[in-house]
C-alpha positions as CSV (number, residue, x, y, z in Angstrom):
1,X,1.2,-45.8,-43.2
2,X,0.5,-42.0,-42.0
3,X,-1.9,-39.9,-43.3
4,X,0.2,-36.9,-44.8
5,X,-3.4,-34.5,-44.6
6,X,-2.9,-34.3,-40.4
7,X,-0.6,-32.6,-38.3
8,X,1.6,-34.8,-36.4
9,X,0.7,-36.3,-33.1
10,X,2.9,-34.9,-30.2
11,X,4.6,-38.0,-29.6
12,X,5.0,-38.1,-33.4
13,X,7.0,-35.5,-33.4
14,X,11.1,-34.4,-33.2
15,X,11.6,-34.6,-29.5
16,X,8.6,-37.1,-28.8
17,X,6.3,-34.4,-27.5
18,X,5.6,-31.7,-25.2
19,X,6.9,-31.7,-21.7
20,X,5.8,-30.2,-18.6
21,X,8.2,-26.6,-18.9
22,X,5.9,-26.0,-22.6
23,X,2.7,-25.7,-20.0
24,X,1.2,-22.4,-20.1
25,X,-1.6,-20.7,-18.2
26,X,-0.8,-20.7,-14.9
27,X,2.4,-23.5,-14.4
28,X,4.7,-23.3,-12.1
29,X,8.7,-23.2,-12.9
30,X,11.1,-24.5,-10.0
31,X,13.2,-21.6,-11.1
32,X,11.0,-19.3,-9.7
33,X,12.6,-16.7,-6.7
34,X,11.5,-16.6,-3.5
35,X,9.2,-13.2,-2.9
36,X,10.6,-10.2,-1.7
37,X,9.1,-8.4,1.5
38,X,8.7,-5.4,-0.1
39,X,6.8,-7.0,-2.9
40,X,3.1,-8.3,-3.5
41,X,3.0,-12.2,-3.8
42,X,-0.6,-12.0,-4.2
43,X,-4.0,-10.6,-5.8
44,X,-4.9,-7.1,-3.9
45,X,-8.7,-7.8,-2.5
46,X,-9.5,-4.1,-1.8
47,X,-6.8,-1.7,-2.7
48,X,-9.5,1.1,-1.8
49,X,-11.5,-0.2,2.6
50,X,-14.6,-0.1,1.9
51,X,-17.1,0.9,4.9
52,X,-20.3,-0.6,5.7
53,X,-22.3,2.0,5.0
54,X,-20.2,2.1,1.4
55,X,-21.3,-1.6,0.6
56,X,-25.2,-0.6,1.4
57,X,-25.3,2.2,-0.6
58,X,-23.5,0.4,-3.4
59,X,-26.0,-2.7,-3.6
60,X,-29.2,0.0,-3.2
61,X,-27.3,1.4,-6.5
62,X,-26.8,-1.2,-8.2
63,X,-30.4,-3.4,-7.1
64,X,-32.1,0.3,-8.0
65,X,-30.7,0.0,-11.4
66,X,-31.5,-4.1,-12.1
67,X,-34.9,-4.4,-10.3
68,X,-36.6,-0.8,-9.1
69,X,-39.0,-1.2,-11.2
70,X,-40.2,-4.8,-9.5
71,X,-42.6,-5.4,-6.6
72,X,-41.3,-4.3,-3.3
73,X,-41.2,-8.2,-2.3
74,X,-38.7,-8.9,-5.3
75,X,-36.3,-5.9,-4.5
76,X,-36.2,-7.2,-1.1
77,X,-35.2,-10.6,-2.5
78,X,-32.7,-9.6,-4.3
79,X,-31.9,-7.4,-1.6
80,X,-31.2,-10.1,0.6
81,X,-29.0,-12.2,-2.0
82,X,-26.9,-9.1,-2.3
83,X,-26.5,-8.5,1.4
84,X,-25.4,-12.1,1.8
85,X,-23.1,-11.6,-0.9
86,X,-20.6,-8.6,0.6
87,X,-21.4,-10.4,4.2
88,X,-23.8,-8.3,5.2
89,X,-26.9,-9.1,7.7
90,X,-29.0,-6.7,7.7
91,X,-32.0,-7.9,9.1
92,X,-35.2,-7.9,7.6
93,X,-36.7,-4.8,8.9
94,X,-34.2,-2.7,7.2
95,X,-33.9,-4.7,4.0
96,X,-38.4,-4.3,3.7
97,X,-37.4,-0.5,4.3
98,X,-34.6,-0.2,2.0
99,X,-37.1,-2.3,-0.7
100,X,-39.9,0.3,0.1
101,X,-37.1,3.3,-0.9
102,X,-36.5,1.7,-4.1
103,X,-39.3,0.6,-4.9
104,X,-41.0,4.4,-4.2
105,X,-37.8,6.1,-6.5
């Protein structure tokens, strides 16, 4: 006895149900060719090098923008979190000086 209000169960249906090739998001096919060398097998991380000195003025942007209007203490928090972030170490002489700068714009 089926209840004729449901859709059918996988393995209630014509073939018994889905099978591994009806995957989607993100399966793998053994059909798949080998990459070229002239082609990109992979995610680009930084299409555009980025500097040190880039990545510092970036996260003084962007902190400037979430917390300048915090205590010097906070921005150099956050600061630090950031720093760590893009692997950068600072040290904390520049990072109170940088939170003094934001802090005072």
């Amino acid at each position: 006895m089926t209840d004729e209000t449901r859709a059918p169960e996988p393995a209630d249906g014509p073939d018994g149900g889905a099978g591994a090739a009806d995957s989607v998001g993100g399966a793998l096919h053994s059909d798949r060719k080998a990459a070229r060398s002239d082609e990109q097998s992979g995610p680009a991380m930084d299409t555009h090098p980025t500097d040190d000195e880039a990545r510092i003025q970036g996260v003084i942007v962007q902190t400037r923008a979430d917390v300048g209007d915090k205590s010097e203490e906070r921005i150099a928090d956050v600061l630090r979190q950031r720093f760590a972030e893009v692997g950068l170490d600072l040290g904390d002489d520049r990072i109170r000086a940088i939170a003094a700068e934001v802090a005072g714009s």
